[in-house]
C-alpha positions in Angstrom: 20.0 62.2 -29.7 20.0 62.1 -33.2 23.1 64.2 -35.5 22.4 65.3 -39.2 23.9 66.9 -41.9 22.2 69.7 -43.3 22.9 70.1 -46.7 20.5 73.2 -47.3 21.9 75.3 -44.5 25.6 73.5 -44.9 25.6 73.4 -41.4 25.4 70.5 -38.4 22.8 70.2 -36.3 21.5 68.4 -33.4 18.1 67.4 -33.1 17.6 67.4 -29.3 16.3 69.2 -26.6 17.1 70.0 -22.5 20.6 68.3 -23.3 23.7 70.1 -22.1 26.0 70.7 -25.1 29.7 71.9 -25.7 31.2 73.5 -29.1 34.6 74.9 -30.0 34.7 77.4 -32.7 38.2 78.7 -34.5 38.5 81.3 -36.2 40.9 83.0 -38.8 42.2 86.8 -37.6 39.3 89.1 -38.3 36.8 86.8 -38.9 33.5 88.2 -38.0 29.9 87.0 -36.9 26.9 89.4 -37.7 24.5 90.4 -35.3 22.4 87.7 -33.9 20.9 86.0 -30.7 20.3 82.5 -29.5 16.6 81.7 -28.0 18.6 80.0 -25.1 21.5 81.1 -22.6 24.6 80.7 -24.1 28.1 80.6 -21.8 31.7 81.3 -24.0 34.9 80.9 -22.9 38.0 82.2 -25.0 40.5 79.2 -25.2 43.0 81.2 -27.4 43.2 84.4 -29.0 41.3 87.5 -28.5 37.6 87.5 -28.9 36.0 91.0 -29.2 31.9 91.2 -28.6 29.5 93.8 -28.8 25.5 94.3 -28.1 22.9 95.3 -30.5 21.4 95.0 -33.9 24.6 96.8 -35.6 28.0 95.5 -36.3 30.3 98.7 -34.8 33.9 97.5 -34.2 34.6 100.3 -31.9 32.0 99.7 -29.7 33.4 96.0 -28.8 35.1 95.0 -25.6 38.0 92.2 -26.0 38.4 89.2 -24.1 41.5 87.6 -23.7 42.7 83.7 -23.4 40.8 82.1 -20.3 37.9 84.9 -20.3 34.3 84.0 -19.7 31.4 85.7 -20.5 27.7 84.6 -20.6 24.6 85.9 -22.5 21.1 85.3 -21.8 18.8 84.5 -24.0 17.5 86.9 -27.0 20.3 89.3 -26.4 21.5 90.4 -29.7 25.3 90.4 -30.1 27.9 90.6 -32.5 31.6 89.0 -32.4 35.4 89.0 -34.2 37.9 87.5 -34.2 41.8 89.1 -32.7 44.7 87.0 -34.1 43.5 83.0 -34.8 41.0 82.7 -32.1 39.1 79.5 -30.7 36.2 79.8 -28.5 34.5 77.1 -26.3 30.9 77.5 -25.8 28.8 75.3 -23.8 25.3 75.7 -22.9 21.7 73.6 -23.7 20.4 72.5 -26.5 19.1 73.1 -29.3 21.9 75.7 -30.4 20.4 78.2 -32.6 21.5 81.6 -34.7 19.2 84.0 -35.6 20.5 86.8 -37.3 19.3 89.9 -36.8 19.4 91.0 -40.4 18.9 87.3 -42.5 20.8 88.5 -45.1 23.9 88.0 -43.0 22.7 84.3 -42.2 25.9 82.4 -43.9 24.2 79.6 -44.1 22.2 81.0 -47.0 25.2 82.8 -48.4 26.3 81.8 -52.2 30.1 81.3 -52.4 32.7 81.9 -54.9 31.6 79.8 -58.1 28.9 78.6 -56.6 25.2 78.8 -56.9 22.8 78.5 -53.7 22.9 76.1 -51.4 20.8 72.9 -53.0 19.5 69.8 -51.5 19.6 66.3 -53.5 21.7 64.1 -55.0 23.7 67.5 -56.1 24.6 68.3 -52.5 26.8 65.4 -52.3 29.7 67.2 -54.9 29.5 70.6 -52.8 32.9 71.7 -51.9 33.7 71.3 -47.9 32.6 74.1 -45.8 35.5 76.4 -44.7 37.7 75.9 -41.8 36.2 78.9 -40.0 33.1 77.7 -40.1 33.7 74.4 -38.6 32.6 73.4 -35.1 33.5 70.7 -33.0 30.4 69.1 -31.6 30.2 67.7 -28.0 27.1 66.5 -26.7 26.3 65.3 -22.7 23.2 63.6 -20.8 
């Protein structure tokens, strides 16, 4: 298994396949993840905090159900959901690899996102000076045979 940095997207990833895989993901009060869905199963369990999820293509906070510390909840593959956080909030979530976001709308893709004082995301020598990315978007990697 191979890890990379991916200055472009400003994201990790893992370049591997059929490999069972854990991340934790924590999160500031209200921060929120645009519609998306993952092209394989993906299995979350709430480790602190209340996690609130909904389905479909549009991001309706009313329409969410909460999960509370210890919850588990699994979605299969292509369903298209939306999440936020309740209070500081980590998430486990554990399924195969690879791990993949496709947002529904790209537009809400961070990872193509310009930040404050910033222009977009570059590759080259440049990339080395970008600031760090921001705590919420941070994930602990975990990978298994």
């Amino acid at each position: 298994m191979r890890y990379r940095r991916n200055w472009e997207s400003r994201s990790a990833s893992v370049e591997a396949f059929d490999c069972a895989s854990t991340i934790r993901l924590k999160m500031p009060d209200g921060y929120k993840i645009a519609p998306h869905w993952h092209p394989k199963r993906e299995n979350v369990t709430v480790i602190s905090g209340k996690f609130k999820v909904g389905m479909g293509d549009k991001f309706e906070a009313g329409k969410m159900n909460t999960f509370p510390a210890g919850s588990f909840a699994y979605l299969d593959p292509e369903m298209h959901h939306y999440a936020m956080a309740s209070g500081p909030t980590t998430v486990q979530v554990h399924g195969m690899l690879p791990l993949q976001f496709n947002y529904v709308n790209p537009t809400d893709d961070p990872s193509k996102k310009e930040r404050v004082g910033e222009g977009p995301a570059t590759t080259g020598p440049q990339a080395k000076n970008l600031p760090s990315v921001p705590k919420s978007e941070i994930w602990e990697l975990r990978t298994g045979n």
